[in-house]
C-alpha positions in Angstrom: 0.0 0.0 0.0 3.2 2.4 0.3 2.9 3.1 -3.5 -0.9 4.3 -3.1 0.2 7.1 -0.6 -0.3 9.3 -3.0 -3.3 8.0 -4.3 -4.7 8.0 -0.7 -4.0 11.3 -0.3 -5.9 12.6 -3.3 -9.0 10.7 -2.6 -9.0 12.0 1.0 -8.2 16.1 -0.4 -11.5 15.2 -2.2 -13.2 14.1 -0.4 -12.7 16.7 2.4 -13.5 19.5 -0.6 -16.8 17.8 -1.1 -17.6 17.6 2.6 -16.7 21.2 3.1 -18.7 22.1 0.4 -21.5 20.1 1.9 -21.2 22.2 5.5 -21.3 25.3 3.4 -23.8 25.1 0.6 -26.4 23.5 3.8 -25.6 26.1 6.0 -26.3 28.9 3.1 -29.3 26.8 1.8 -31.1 26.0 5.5 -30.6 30.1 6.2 -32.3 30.6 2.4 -35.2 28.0 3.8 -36.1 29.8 6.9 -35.8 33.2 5.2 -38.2 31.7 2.6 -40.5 30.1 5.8 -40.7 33.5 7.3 -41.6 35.0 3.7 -44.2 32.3 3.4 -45.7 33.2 6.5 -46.4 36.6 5.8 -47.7 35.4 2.4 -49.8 33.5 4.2 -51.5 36.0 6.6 -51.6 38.3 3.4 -53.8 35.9 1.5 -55.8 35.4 5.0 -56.8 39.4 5.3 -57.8 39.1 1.6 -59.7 36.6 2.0 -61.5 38.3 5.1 -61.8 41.1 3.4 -64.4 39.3 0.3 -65.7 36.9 2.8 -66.3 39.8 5.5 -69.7 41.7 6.0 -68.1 44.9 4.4 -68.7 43.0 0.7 -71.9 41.1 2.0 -73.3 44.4 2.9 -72.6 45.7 -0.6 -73.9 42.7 -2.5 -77.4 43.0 -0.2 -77.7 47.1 -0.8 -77.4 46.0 -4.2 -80.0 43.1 -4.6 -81.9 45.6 -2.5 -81.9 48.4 -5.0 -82.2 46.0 -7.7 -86.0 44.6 -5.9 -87.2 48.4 -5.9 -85.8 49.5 -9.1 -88.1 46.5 -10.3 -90.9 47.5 -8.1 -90.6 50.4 -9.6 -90.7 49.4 -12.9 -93.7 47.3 -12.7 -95.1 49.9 -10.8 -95.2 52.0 -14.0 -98.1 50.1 -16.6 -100.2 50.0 -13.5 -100.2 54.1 -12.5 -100.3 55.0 -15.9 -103.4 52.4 -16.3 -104.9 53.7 -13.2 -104.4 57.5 -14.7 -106.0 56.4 -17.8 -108.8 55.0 -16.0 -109.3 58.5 -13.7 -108.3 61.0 -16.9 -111.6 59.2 -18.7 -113.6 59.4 -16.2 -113.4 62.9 -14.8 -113.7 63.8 -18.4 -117.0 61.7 -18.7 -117.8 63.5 -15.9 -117.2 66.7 -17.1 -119.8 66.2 -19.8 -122.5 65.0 -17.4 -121.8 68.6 -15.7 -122.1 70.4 -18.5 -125.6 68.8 -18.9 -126.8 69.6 -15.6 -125.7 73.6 -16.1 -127.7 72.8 -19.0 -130.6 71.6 -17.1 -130.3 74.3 -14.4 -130.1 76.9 -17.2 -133.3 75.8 -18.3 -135.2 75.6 -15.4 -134.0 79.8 -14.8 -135.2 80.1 -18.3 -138.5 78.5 -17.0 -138.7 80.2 -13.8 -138.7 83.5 -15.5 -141.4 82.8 -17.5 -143.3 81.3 -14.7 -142.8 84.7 -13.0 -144.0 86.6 -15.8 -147.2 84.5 -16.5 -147.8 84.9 -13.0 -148.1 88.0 -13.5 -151.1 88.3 -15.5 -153.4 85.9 -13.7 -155.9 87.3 -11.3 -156.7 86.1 -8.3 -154.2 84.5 -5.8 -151.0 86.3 -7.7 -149.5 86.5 -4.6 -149.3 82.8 -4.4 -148.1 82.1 -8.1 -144.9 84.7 -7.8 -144.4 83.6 -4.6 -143.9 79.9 -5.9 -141.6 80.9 -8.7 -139.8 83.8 -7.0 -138.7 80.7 -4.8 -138.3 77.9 -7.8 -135.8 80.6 -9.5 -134.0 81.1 -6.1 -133.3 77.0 -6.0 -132.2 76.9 -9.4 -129.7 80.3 -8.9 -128.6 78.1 -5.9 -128.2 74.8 -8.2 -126.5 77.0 -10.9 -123.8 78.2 -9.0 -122.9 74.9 -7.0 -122.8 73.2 -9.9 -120.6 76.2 -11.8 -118.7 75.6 -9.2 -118.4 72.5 -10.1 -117.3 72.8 -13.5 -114.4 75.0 -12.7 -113.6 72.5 -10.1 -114.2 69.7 -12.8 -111.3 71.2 -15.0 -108.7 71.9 -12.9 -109.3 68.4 -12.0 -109.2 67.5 -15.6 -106.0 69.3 -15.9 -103.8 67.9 -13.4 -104.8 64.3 -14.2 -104.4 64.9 -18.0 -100.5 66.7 -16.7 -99.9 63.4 -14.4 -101.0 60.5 -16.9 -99.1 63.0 -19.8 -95.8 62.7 -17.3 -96.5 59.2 -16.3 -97.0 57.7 -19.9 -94.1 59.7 -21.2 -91.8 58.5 -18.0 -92.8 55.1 -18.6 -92.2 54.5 -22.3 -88.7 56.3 -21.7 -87.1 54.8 -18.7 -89.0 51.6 -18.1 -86.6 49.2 -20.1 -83.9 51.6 -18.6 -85.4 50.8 -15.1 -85.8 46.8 -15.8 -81.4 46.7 -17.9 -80.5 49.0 -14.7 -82.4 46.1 -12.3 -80.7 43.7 -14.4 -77.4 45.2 -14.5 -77.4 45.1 -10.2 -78.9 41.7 -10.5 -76.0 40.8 -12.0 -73.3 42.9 -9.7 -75.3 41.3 -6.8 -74.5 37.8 -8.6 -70.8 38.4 -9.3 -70.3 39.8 -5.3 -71.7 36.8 -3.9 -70.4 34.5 -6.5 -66.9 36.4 -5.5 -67.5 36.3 -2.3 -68.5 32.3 -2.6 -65.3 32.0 -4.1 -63.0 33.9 -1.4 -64.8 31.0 0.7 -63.3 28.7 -1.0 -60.2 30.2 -1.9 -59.5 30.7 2.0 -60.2 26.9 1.8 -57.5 26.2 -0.4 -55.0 28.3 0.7 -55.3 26.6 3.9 -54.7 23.7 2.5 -52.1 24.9 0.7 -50.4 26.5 4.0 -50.5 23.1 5.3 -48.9 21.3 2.9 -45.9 24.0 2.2 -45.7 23.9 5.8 -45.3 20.1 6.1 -42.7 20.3 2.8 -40.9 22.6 4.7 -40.9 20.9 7.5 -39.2 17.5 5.6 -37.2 20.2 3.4 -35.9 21.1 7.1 -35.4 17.6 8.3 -33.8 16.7 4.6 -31.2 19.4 5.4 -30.2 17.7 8.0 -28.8 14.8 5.9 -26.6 16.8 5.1 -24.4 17.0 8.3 -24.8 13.2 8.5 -23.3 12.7 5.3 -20.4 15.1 6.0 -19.8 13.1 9.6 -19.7 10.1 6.6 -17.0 11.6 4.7 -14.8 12.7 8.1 -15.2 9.1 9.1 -14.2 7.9 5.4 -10.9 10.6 5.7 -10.1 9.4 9.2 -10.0 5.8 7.6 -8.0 6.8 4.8 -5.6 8.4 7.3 -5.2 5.8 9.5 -3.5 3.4 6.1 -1.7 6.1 4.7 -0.9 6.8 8.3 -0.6 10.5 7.0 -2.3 12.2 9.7 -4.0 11.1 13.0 -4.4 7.4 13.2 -7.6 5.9 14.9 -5.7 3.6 17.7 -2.4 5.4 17.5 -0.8 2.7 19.9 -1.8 0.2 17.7 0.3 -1.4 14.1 -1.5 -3.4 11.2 -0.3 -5.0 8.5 -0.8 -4.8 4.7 -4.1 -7.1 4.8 -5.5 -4.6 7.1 -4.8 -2.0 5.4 -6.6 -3.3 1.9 -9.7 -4.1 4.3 -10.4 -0.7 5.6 -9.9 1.1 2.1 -11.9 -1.4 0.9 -14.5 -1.0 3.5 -13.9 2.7 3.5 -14.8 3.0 -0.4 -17.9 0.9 0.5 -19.1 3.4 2.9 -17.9 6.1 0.2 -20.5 5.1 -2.7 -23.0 4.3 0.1 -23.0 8.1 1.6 -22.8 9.2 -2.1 -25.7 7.0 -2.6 -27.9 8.3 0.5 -26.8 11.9 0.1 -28.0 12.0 -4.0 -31.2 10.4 -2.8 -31.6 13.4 -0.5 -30.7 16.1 -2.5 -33.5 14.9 -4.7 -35.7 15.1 -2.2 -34.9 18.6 -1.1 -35.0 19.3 -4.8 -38.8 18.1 -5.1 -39.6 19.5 -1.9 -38.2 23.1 -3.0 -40.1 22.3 -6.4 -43.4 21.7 -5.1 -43.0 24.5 -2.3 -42.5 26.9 -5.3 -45.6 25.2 -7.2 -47.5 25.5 -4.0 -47.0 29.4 -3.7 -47.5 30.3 -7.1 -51.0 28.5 -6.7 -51.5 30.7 -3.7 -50.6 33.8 -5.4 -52.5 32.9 -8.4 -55.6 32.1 -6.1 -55.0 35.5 -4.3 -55.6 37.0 -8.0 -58.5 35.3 -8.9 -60.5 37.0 -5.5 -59.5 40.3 -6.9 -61.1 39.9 -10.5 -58.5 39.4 -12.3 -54.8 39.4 -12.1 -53.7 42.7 -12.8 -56.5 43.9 -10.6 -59.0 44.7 -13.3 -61.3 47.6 -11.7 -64.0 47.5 -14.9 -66.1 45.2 -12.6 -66.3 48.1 -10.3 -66.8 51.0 -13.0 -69.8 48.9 -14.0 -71.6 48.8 -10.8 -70.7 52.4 -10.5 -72.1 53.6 -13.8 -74.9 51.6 -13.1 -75.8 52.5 -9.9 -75.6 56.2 -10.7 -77.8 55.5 -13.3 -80.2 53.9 -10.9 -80.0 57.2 -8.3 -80.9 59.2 -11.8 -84.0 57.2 -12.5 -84.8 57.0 -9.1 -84.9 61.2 -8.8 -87.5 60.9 -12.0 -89.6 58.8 -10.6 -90.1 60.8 -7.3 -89.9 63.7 -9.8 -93.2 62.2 -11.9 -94.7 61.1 -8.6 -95.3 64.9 -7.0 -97.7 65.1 -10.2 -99.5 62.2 -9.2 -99.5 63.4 -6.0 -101.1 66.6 -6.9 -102.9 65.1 -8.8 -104.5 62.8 -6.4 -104.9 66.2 -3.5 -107.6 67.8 -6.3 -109.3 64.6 -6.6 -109.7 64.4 -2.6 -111.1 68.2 -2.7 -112.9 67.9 -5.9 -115.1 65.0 -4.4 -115.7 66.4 -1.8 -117.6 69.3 -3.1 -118.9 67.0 -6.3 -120.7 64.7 -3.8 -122.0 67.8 -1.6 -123.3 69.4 -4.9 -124.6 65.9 -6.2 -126.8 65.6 -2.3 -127.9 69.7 -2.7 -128.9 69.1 -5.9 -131.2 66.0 -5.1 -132.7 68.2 -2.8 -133.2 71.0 -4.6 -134.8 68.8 -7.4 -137.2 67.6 -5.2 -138.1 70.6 -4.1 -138.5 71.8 -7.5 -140.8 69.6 -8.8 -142.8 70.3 -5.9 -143.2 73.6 -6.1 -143.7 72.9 -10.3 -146.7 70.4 -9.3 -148.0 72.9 -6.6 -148.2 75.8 -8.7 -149.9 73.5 -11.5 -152.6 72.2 -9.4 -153.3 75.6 -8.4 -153.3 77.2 -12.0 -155.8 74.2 -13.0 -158.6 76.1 -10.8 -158.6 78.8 -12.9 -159.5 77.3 -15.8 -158.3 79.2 -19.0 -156.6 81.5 -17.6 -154.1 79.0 -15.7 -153.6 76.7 -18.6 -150.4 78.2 -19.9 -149.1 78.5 -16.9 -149.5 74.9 -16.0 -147.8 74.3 -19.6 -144.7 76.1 -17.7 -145.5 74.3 -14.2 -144.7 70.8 -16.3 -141.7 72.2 -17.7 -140.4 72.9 -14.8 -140.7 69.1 -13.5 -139.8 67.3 -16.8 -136.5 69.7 -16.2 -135.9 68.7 -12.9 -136.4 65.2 -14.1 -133.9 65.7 -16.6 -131.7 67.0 -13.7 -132.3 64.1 -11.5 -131.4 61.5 -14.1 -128.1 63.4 -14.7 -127.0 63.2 -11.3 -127.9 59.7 -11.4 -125.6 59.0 -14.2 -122.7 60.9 -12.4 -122.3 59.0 -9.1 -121.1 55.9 -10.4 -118.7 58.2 -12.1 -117.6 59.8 -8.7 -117.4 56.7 -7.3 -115.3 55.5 -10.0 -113.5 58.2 -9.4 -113.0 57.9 -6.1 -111.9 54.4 -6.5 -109.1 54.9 -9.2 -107.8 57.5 -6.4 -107.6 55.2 -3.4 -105.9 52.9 -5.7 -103.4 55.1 -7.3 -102.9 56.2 -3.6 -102.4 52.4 -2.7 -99.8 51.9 -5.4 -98.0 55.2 -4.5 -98.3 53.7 -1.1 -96.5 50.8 -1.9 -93.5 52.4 -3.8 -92.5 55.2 -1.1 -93.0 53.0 2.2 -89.6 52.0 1.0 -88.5 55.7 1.5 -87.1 55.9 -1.8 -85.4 59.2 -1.2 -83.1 57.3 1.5 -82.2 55.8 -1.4 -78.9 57.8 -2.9 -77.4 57.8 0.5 -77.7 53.5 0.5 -76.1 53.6 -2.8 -73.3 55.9 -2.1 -72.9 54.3 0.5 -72.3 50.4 -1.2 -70.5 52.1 -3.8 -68.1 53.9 -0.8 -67.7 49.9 0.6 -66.8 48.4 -2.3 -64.4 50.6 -3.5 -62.5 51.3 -0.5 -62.7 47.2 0.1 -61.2 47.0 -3.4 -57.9 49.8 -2.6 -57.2 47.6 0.4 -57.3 44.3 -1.6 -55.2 46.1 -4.3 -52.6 46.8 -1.9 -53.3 43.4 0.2 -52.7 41.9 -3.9 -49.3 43.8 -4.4 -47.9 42.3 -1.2 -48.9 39.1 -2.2 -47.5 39.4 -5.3 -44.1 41.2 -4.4 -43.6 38.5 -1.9 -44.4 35.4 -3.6 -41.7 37.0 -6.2 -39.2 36.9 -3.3 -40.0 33.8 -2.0 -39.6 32.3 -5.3 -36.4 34.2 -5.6 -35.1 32.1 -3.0 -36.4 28.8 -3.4 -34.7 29.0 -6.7 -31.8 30.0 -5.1 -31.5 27.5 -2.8 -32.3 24.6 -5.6 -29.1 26.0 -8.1 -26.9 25.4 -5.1 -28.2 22.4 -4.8 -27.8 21.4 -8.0 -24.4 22.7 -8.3 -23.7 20.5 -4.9 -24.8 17.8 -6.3 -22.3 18.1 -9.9 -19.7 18.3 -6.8 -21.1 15.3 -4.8 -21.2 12.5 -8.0 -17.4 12.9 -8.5 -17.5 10.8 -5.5 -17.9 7.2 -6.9 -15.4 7.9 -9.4 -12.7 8.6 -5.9 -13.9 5.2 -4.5 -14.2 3.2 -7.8 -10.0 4.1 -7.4 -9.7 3.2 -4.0 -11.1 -0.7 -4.7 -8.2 -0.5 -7.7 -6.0 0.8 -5.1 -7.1 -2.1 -2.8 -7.3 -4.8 -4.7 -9.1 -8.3 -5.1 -8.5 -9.6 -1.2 -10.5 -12.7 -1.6 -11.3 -14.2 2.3 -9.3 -12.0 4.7 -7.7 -13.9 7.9 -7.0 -11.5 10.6 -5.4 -11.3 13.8 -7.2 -10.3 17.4 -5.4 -6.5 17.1 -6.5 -6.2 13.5 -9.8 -6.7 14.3 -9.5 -4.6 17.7 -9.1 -1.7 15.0 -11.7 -2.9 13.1 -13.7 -2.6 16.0 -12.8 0.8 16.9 -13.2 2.0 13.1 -16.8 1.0 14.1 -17.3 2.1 17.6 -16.8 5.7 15.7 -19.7 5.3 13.7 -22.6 7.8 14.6 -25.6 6.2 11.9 -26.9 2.8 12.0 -26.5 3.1 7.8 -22.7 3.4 8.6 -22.7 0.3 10.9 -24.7 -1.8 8.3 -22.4 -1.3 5.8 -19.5 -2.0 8.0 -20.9 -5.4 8.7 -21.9 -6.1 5.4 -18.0 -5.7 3.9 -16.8 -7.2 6.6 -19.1 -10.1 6.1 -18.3 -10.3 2.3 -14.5 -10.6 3.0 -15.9 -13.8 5.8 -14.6 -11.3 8.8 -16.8 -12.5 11.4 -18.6 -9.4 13.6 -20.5 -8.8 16.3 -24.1 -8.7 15.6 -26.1 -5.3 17.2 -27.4 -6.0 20.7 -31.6 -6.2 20.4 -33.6 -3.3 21.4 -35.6 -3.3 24.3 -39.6 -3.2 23.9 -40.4 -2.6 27.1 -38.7 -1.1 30.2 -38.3 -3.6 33.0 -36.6 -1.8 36.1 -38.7 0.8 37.9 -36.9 4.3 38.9 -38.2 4.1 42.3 
């Protein structure tokens, strides 16, 4: 073995550079690993707070305000046919009513017309005049009465006319404008309300993921961590390997320095030392591909979580048209909203002269009953009395029946127009009821719910746009050094698989040794090269040369299953 000094001493300079290099790229590549832990942490809490923030009440307020509008923009919108319907209705029949009034000023005309003549005949009977002129002096003061209530009437009767005929004008002209700009605008938040719970749903499940995610990058890192640690067994390998070496070349520090061997020896521990070389080689390549994956899927792992931390935003370079939508939209809806309450203060005017202008109609409609009667009996009075005189009386009972086929006329009129003030009336209470129905909702409270959803989404979204950069700077650094940490790595292990190459030379350098007979103080050494062994993976392989060259060893003491002292 003296001519493989040199050769010893090459394989045991390279091997040293290799296990140095092992100290040093692990030390640099656990520091990268618990930078990139602490990096994923705050990633982590980053993609929790987004979360919170879509899954919160600040964007389940929104979405509600928004379905909320949305309801009462429809309301509003179907609403419309029925108020213009109910206008119709009342605009025809106040102006069927006006023409029923202008037959009973008609009618009341006639019966002055017959009064005065009733007066003037009077005039020329003989014989109970007194009576006669008293009878029509008091049938023309009725009908005066009658003319001017129901004068009153007609004025009444078209300022009525008016402000329906303004309201249904508004209504009908409001409603074949903005109704399908009402039901796209109730569409339009439909579908905002959609997309914020839908986004909301999926923050859900995102926060779902991602914790799923956090668990298993935690767990990687956690056998990354416990990988690393590989790495100082398999440099305790290589200083056991060295000290071997060492010990033939007797170059440096021998293991039993009071102790000689001879050659045989010698060929047996290079031998068994180049054994434990490809093994540690062997063992260390299998975990450096396992760090490897681990880093790999780490990195996969976070780019899912970043990418997942996108999709809750809407996009991922934070697209804001989602937003601009529901804005546009819901200024729209405060714009249609101000119309409608706009075109409702004509309704509502409209309805405060029908309240008054029934009133008086139905007090006129009750006088005049009265008055009617009245007239006819003062019509059949006055024609029983001009009867007696024969001759005389007979034109004046001629007028005396005209009076009562007028008031007849009259009666029948005011017949005809209470159904039509009922109708009236009824059209009213139901417009009312509709009107009702719309601002029990207090739609002027209205603008400030809407500014006020707009104001929570958009300051939700500036706090997830800055909650996204983090993530996204972050995850950029974290993937910085993951990446990192896998070239050294891979660059380590170029370094690492030169070592089979330095042990395929040491079994040349040792030779073919066949069956190996050694003496009690070789295999003392043999015994000490062992008791220096810190990994069960070293003592295997120890045993198992040893047992190839038919060097008998001592087989591992059993483990204990059970403890069988007590302490006390």
């Amino acid at each position: 073995m003296t001519s493989s000094h040199h050769q010893l001493a090459d394989a045991i300079t390279a091997i040293e550079q290799v296990s140095s290099r092992i100290e040093t790229t692990f030390a640099h590549v656990g520091g990268q690993l618990g930078h990139g832990h602490t990096i994923f942490q705050g990633l982590n809490e980053s993609l929790s707070a987004l979360s919170g923030e879509l899954s919160g009440a600040q964007i389940e307020g929104a979405s509600g305000a928004l379905q909320d509008i949305a309801r009462r923009l429809n309301d509003l919108a179907e609403a419309l046919p029925a108020e213009s319907a109910l206008l119709d209705r009342l605009r025809i029949t106040v102006i069927e009513s006006g023409g029923l009034l202008k037959q009973l000023a008609k009618y009341v005309g006639m019966i002055m017309i017959v009064a005065r003549s009733a007066k003037i005949e009077s005039a020329s009977l003989d014989g109970d005049r007194g009576d006669f002129v008293a009878f029509t002096q008091e049938a023309f003061d009725l009908g005066k009465a009658v003319q001017v209530s129901i004068e009153d009437c007609a004025r009444d009767q078209q300022l009525l006319a008016a402000a329906v005929e303004t309201a249904w004008g508004r209504q009908t002209e409001f409603e074949r404008r903005y109704r399908p700009q009402l039901g796209a605008s109730t569409t339009e938040l439909r579908s905002a309300f959609v997309d914020l719970e839908r986004q909301r749903n999926n923050s859900i499940h995102v926060a779902d993921l991602a914790g799923g995610s956090a668990r298993k990058i935690s767990d990687v890192v956690g056998r990354s961590i416990v990988s690393l640690q590989a790495g100082d067994s398999t440099r305790q390998r290589l200083e056991h390997v060295c000290e071997g070496l060492q010990r033939v070349g007797d170059i440096g520090p021998t293991l039993v320095p009071a102790m000689t061997a001879g050659g045989s020896l010698d060929q047996v521990i290079v031998q068994l030392e180049a054994a434990q070389l490809k093994d540690a080689q062997q063992e260390f390549e299998s975990g450096i591909g396992e760090i490897v994956q681990s880093f790999s899927t780490i990195i996969s792992e976070v780019a899912l979580l970043i990418e997942r931390g996108r999709s809750l935003h809407g996009g991922k370079d934070g697209d804001s048209s989602f937003l601009a939508r529901v804005r546009a939209t819901l200024a729209q809806a405060s714009n249609l909203i101000a119309m409608c309450e706009d075109g409702g203060r004509s309704i509502d005017e409209a309805l405060s002269v029908v309240e008054g202008t029934l009133v008086k109609f139905r007090d006129a409609i009750a006088n005049l009953a009265d008055s009617v009667i009245d007239i006819t009996l003062i019509g059949m009075n006055a024609s029983l009395k001009a009867g007696h005189l024969g001759a005389k009386g007979r034109a004046f009972v001629v007028i005396a029946n005209e009076m009562k086929v007028t008031a007849d006329h009259m009666s029948g009129v005011a017949v005809k127009l209470e159904p039509l003030l009922v109708g009236i009336g009824s059209a009213a209470d139901e417009l009312r009821a509709t009107r009702s129905r719309n601002e029990q909702h207090e739609l002027s409270s209205m603008e400030a719910e809407i500014l006020q959803a707009l104001h929570e989404v958009e300051a939700g979204n500036d706090r997830l746009g800055g909650l996204i950069l983090r993530l996204v700077e972050e995850g950029g650094e974290f993937d910085r050094v993951m990446n990192g940490a896998m070239d050294q790595m891979a660059t380590l292990g170029v370094g690492v698989s030169a070592l089979p190459a330095v042990a395929q030379r040491l079994e040349s350098a040792a030779g073919d040794l066949g069956i190996v007979a050694l003496d009690p103080s070789d295999e003392a050494v043999l015994e000490q090269l062992h008791a220096r062994y810190t990994m069960e993976r070293e003592r295997n392989q120890h045993r198992e040369v040893l047992r190839r060259l038919g060097i008998a060893t001592k087989e591992p003491a059993p483990v204990a299953e059970e403890c069988d002292f007590e302490l006390f």
